[in-house]
DOTOR-824836 format. One line per field, with one value per residue: x, y, z of N, C-alpha, C in turn. Coordinates in pm, whole numbers, plus 50000, padded with zeros to 5 digits. Atoms other than C-alpha are relative to their C-alpha. Layout:
neast	[X	...]
nnorth	[Y	...]
nup	[Z	...]
caeast	[X	...]
canorth	[Y	...]
caup	[Z	...]
ceast	[X	...]
cnorth	[Y	...]
cup	[Z	...]
//
This chain:
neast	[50008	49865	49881	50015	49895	49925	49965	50051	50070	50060	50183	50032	50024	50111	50112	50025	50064	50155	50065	49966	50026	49914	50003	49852	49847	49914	49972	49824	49882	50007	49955	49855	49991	50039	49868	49911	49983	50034	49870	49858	50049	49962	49860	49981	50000	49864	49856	49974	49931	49941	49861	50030	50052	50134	50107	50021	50056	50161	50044	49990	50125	50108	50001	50027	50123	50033	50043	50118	50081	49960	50037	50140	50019	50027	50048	50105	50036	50062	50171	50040	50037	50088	50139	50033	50043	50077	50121	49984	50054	50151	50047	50014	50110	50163	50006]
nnorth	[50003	49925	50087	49948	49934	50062	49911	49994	49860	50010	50066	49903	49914	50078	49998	49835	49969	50044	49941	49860	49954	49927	49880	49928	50028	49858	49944	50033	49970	49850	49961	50066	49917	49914	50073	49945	49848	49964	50097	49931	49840	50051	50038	49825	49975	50029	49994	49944	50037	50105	50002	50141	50067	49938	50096	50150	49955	49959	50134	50056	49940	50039	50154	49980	49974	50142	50097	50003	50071	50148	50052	49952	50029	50196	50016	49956	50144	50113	49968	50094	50128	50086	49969	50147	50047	49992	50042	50126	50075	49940	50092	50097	50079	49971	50102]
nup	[49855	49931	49939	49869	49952	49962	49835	49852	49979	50109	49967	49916	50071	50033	49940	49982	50147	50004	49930	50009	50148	50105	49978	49921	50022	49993	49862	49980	50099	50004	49936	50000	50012	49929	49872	50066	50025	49884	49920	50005	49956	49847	50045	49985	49877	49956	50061	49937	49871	50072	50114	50117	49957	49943	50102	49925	49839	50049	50018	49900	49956	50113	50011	49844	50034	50077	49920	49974	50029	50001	49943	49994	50119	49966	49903	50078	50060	49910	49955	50128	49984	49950	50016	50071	49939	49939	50134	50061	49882	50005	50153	49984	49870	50045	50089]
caeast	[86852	87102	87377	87396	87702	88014	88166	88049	88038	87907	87565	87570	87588	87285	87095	87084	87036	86721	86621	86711	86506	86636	86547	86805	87095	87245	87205	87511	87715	87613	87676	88027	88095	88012	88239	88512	88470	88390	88781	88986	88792	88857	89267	89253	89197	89465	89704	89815	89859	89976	90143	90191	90032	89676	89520	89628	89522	89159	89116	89192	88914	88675	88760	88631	88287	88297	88298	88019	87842	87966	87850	87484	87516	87564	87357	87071	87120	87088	86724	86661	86739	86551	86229	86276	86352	86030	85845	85933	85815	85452	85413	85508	85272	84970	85028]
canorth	[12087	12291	12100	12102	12354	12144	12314	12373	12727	12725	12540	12774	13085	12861	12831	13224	13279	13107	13187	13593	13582	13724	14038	14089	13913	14259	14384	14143	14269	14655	14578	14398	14711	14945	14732	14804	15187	15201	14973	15187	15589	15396	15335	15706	15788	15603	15677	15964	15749	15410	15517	15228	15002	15211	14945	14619	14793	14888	14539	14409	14626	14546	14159	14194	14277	13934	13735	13872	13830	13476	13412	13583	13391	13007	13109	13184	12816	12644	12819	12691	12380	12322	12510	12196	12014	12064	12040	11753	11625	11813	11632	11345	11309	11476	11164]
caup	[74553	74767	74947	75329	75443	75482	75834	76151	76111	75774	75887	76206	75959	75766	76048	76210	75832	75809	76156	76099	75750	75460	75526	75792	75612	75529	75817	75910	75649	75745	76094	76082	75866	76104	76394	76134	76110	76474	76590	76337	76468	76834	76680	76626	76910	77070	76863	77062	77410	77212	76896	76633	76878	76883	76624	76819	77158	76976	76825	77134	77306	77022	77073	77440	77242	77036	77319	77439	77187	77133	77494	77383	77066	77276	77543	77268	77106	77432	77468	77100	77173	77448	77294	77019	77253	77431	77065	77005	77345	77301	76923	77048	77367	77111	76865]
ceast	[50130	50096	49987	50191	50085	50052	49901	49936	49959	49837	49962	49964	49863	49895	49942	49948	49841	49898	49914	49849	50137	49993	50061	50134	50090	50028	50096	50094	50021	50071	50192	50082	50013	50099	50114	50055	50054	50212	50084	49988	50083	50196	50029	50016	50074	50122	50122	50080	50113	50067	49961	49954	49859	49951	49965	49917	49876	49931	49960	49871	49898	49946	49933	49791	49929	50003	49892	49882	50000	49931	49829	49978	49933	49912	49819	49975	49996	49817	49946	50010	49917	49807	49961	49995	49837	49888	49959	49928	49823	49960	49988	49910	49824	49955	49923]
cnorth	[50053	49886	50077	50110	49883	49987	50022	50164	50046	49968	50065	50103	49971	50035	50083	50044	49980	50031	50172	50004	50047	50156	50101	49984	50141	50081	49991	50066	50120	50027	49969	50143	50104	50004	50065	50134	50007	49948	50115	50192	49939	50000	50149	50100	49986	50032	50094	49933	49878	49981	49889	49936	50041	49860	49857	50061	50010	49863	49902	50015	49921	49847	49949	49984	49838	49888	50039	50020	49850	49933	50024	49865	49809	49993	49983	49809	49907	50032	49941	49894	49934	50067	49905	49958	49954	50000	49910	49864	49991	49895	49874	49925	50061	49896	49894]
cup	[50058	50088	50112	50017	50060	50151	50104	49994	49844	50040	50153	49951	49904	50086	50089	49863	49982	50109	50003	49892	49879	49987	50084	49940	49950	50086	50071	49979	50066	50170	50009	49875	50055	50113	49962	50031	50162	50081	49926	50046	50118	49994	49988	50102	50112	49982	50107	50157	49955	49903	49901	50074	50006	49917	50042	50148	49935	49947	50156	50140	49957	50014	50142	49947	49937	50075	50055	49954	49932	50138	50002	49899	50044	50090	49925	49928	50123	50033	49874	49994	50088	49992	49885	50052	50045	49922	49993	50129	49976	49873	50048	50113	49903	49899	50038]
//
């Protein structure tokens, strides 16, 4: 039997996992890959106005992106909770 994920964001990564399927979990990987390429081309690009700073200035951009999807990400588990929520109501008034 598997063991529950210790952390917070361990059993968050769990439970997009299981939501996603398994048939997306690479998809993660491919996109967070992709972010990568995409922050140090974007660092390239800078380089020219920013110099040794193009890479923090492009992260810094980039990091602008991870909050929003951090605010997609919490705004997405308050609708999941209240579509359990609202399961759990239905089961319990069909009992």
């Amino acid at each position: 039997m598997a063991q529950a994920p210790q952390n917070r964001s361990h059993r968050v990564s769990a439970a997009t996992h299981d939501i996603a399927g398994k048939p997306l979990a690479g998809h993660r990987a491919a996109l967070g890959l992709l972010l990568l390429v995409f922050t140090l081309a974007f660092s390239d690009l800078l380089g020219p106005r920013y110099g040794d700073k193009s890479l923090s200035v492009a992260l810094a951009y980039f990091s602008l992106i991870g909050l929003w999807g951090s605010l997609h990400f919490w705004l997405c588990g308050r609708a999941l909770a209240k579509q359990q929520a609202a399961k759990s109501v239905q089961s319990a008034a069909s009992v």
